[in-house]
C-alpha positions as CSV (number, residue, x, y, z in Angstrom):
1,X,0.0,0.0,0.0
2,X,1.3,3.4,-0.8
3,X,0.6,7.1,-1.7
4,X,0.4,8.2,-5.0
5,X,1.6,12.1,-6.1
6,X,-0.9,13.4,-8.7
7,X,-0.1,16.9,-8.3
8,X,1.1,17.6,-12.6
9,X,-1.6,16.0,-13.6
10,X,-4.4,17.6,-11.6
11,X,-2.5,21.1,-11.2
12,X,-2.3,20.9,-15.3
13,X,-6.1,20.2,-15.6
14,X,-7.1,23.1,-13.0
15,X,-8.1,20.8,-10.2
16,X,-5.7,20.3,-6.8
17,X,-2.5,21.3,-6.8
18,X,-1.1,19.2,-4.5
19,X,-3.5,16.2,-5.5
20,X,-2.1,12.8,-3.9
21,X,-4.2,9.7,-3.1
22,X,-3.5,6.3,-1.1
23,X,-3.3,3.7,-3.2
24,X,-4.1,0.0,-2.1
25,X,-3.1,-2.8,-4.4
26,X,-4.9,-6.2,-4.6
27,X,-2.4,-9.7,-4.5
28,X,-1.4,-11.0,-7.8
29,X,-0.3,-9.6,-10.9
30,X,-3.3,-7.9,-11.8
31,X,-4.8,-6.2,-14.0
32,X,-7.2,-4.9,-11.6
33,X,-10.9,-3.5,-11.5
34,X,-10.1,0.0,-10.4
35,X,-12.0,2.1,-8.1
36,X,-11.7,5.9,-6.6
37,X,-12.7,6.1,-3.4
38,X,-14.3,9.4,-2.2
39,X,-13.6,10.1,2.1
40,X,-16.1,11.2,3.9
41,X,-16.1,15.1,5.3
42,X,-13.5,14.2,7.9
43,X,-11.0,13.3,5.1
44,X,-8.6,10.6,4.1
45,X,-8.2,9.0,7.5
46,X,-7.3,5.7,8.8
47,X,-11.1,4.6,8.6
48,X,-11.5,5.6,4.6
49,X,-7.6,4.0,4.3
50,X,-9.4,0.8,6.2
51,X,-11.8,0.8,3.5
52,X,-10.0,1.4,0.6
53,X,-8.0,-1.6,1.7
54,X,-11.2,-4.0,2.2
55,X,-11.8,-3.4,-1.3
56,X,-8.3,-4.2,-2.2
57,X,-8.8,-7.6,-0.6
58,X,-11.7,-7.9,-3.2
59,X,-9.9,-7.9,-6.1
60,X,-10.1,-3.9,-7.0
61,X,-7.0,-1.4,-7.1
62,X,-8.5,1.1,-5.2
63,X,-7.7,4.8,-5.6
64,X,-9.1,6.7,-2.1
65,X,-8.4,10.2,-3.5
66,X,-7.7,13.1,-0.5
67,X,-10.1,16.0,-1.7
68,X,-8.2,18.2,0.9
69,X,-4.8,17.8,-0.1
70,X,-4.4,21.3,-1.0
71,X,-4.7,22.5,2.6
72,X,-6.2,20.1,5.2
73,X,-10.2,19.5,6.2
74,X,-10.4,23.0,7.9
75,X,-9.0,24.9,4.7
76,X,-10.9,23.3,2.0
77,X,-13.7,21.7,3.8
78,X,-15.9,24.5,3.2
79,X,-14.9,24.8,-0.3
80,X,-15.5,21.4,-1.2
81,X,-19.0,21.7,-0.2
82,X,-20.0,24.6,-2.2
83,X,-18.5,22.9,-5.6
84,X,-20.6,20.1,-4.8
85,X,-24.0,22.0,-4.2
86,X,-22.7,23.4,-7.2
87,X,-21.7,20.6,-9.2
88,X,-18.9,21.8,-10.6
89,X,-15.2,22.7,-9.8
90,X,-11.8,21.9,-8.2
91,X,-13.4,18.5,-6.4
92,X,-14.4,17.3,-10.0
93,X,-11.7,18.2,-11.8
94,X,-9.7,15.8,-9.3
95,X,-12.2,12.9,-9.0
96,X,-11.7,13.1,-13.2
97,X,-8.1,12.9,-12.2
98,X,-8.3,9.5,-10.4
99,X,-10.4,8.3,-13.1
100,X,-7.9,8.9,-15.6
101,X,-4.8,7.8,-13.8
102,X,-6.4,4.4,-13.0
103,X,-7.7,3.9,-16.2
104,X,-3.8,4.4,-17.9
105,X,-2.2,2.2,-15.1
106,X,-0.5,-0.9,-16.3
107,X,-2.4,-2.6,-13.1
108,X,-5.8,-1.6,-14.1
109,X,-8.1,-3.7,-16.4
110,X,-9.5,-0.4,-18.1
111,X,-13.0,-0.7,-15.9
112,X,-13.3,1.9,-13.3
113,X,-16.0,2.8,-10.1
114,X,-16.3,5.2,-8.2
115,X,-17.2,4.5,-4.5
116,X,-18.2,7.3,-1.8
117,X,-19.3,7.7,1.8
118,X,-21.1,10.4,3.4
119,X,-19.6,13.8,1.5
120,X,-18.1,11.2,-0.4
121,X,-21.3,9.5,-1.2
122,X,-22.4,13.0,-3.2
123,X,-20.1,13.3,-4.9
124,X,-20.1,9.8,-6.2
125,X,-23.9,10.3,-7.5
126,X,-23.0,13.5,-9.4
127,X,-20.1,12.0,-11.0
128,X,-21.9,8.8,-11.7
129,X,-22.2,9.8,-15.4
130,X,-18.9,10.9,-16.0
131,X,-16.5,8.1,-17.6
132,X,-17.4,5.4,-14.5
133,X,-18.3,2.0,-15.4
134,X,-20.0,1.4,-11.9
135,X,-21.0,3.5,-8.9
136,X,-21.3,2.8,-5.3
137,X,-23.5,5.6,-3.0
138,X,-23.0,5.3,0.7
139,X,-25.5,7.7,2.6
140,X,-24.8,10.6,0.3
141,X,-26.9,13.5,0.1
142,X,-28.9,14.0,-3.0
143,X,-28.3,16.7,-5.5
144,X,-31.1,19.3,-6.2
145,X,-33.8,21.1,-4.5
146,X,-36.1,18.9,-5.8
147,X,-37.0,15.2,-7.6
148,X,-36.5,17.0,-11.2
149,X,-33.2,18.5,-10.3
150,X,-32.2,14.7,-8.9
151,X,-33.4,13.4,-12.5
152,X,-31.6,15.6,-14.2
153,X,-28.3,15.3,-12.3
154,X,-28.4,11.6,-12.6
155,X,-29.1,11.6,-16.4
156,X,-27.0,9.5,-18.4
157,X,-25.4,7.7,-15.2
158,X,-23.7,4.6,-14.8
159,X,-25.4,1.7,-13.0
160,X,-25.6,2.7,-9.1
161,X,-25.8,0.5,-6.0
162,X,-26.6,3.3,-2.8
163,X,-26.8,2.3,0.6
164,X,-29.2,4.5,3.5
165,X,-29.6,4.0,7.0
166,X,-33.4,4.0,8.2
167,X,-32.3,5.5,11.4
168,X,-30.3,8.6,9.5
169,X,-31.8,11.3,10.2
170,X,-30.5,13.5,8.2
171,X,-31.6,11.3,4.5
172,X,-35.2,10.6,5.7
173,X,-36.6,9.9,2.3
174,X,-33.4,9.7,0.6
175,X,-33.4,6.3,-0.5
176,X,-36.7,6.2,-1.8
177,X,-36.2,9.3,-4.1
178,X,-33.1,7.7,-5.7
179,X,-34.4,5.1,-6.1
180,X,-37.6,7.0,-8.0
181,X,-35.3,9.1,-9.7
182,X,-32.6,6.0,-11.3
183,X,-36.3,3.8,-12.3
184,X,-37.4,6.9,-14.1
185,X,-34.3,7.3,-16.0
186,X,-33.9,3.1,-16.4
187,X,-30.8,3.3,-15.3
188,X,-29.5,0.0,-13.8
189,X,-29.6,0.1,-10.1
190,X,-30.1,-1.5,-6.8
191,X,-31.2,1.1,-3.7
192,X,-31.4,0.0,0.1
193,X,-32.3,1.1,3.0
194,X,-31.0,-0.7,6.3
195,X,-33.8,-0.1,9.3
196,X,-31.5,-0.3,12.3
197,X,-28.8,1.4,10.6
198,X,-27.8,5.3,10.4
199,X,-25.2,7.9,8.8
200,X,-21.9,6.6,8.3
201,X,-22.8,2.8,9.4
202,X,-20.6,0.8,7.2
203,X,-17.2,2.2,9.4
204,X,-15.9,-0.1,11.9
205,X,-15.3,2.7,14.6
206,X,-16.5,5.7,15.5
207,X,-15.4,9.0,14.2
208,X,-14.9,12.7,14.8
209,X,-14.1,14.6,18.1
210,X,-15.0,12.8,21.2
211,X,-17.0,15.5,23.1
212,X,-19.4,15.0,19.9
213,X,-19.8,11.6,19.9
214,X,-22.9,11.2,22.5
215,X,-24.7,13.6,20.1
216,X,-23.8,11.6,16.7
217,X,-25.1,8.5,18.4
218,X,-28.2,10.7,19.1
219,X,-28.3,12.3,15.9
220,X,-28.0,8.1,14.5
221,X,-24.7,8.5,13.1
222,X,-22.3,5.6,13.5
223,X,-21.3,1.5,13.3
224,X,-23.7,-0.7,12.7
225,X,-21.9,-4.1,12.2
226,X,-25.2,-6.0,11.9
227,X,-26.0,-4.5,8.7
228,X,-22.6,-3.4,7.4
229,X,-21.8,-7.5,6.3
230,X,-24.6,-7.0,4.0
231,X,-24.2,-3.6,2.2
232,X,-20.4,-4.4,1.8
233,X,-21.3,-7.4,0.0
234,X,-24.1,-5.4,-2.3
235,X,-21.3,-3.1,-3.1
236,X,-18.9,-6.3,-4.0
237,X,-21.5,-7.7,-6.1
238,X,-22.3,-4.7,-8.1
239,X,-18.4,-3.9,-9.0
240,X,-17.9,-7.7,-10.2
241,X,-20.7,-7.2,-12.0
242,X,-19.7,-4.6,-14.1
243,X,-16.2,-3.9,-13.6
244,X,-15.0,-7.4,-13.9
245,X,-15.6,-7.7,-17.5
């Protein structure tokens, strides 16, 4: 497992100018499946480096992208959210970035996903019809103000598995309307929502500052390992599926 620098290449396209990612390498001599990997808001951490290794152990070169390297979560945080209400800038000139990189590499097979949690999540619905070959949508928030702003963002998309947490109380409805939205458009796609689960249940710890984590249990934000086995294995399936080939 290692870092990866792609500072020229995103710097020359107008996206990050420090752009690196960490990198985690199935067994074998390849070629891969590649994924990017988009961290939640609290960054490229040991949790979204945990996960970018699980899917390693799948089978899929996986490419967890740090959308803060030009300044750390408290610089760019802020930033990074507006470009994704707005559905454009720096953050999607980088995600392209990945994309590219890990189709060229001699390790990759030429399919690539695009995987995301939380923030992360977002961002992998809105770039879910740009060049991917599969997407994976972990509790993101939707796009829009509306159901006809969510069927036009997802327009052309690639096939989608998304996973909600009933108990999320900040997605009530969320699955239901993707799901509305992706049969609309007949776009291939498989939506869930886990009853006992909340925001951010497919990590294996907790997360953020610890005088904060009372209210994120409150505010149903955390582990759930019961139905974590389950949605890992949805996301597994649907990259086989159509990255394998």
């Amino acid at each position: 497992m290692t870092y990866v620098d792609l500072s020229a290449e995103s710097a020359a396209a107008g996206g990050s100018t420090s752009l690196r990612g960490y990198l985690a390498v199935p067994d074998g001599e390849g070629p891969f499946p590649a994924v990017v990997m988009i961290h939640e808001v609290f960054g490229l951490d040991d949790q979204t480096r945990r996960h970018a290794d699980r899917l390693a152990r799948a089978g899929y070169l996986t490419l967890a992208l740090d959308l803060f390297s030009d300044g750390g979560r408290r610089r760019c945080l802020v930033g990074t959210m507006r470009a994704m209400a707005a559905g454009t800038g720096r953050p999607f000139i980088d995600i392209a970035t990945a994309r590219t990189w890990l189709a060229a590499s001699e390790l990759g097979n030429g399919k690539t996903g695009v995987i995301g949690f939380c923030m992360g999540g977002g961002f992998a619905l809105l770039v879910a019809r740009d060049g991917f070959d599969a997407a994976s949508v972990n509790y993101g928030r939707l796009p829009g103000k509306g159901q006809e702003d969510l069927v036009e963002a997802l327009r052309g998309a690639c096939p989608i598995v998304a996973n909600y947490g009933g108990a999320d109380k900040g997605l009530k409805g969320a699955a239901a309307r993707l799901d509305s939205a992706l049969g609309q458009l007949g776009i291939e796609h498989t939506v869930k929502e886990f009853p006992t689960a909340g925001h951010a249940f497919l990590n294996d710890e907790e997360l953020g500052p610890a005088l904060l984590r009372p209210l994120m249990r409150v505010m149903g934000v955390g582990p759930d390992p019961e139905s974590s086995p389950e949605a890992w294995q949805r996301i597994e399936d649907h990259f086989a599926r159509y990255l394998n080939g």
